[in-house]
N, C-alpha and C positions, 0 to 999 in steps of 0.2 A: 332689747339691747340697751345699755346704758348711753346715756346720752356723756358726750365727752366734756371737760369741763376745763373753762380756761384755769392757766395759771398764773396766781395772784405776781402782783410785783413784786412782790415779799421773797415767794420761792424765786422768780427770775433771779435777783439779787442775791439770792446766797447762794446759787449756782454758780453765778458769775464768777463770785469772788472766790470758789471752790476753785473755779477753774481759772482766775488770774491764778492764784497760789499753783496751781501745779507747773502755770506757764512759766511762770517763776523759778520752777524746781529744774524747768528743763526737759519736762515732760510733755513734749508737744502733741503725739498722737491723745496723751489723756486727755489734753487742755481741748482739744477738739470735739471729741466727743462729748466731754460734758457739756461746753458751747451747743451742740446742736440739740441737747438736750431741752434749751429756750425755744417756745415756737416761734418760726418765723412768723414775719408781719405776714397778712394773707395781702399786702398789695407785692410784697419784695415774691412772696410763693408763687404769686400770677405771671410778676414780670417774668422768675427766672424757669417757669414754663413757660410760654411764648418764645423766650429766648431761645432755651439752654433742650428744651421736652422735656415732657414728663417721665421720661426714663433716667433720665439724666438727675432731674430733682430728686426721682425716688430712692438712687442710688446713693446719693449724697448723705442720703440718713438723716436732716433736719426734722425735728420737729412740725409739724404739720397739722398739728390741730385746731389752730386758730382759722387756716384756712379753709378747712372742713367745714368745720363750724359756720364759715359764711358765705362759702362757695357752694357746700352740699357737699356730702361724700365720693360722689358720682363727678367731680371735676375733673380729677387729673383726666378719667378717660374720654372727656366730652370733647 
């Protein structure tokens, strides 16, 4: 299996600004999704399990592999 791989600032940032412009347009559900396209921080992904569960974060659709990455794959369900 491939190991999963962060993404640079560089992509962060031209999402972003992909996704101000659409928030711009008026486009909220797109603006959103692209958004979640950035991974969360793995400490914002912990808190809002602990919070929110992990059914709740999965549903949300955020980006998730920076968390992966430093929690183990095996998180959310633990």
């Amino acid at each position: 299996m491939p190991q999963a791989q962060l993404m640079t600032m560089e992509e962060q940032a031209a999402i972003g600004l992909k996704a101000i412009e659409l928030k711009k347009q008026g486009k909220l559900e797109e603006y959103d999704r692209m958004m979640k396209q950035i991974p969360l921080p793995p400490y914002l992904a912990k808190f809002a399990k602990d919070y929110f569960g992990a059914d709740c974060l999965i549903k949300t659709g955020w980006n998730l592999t920076e968390a992966n990455i430093e929690y183990g794959s095996d998180w959310l369900t633990k």
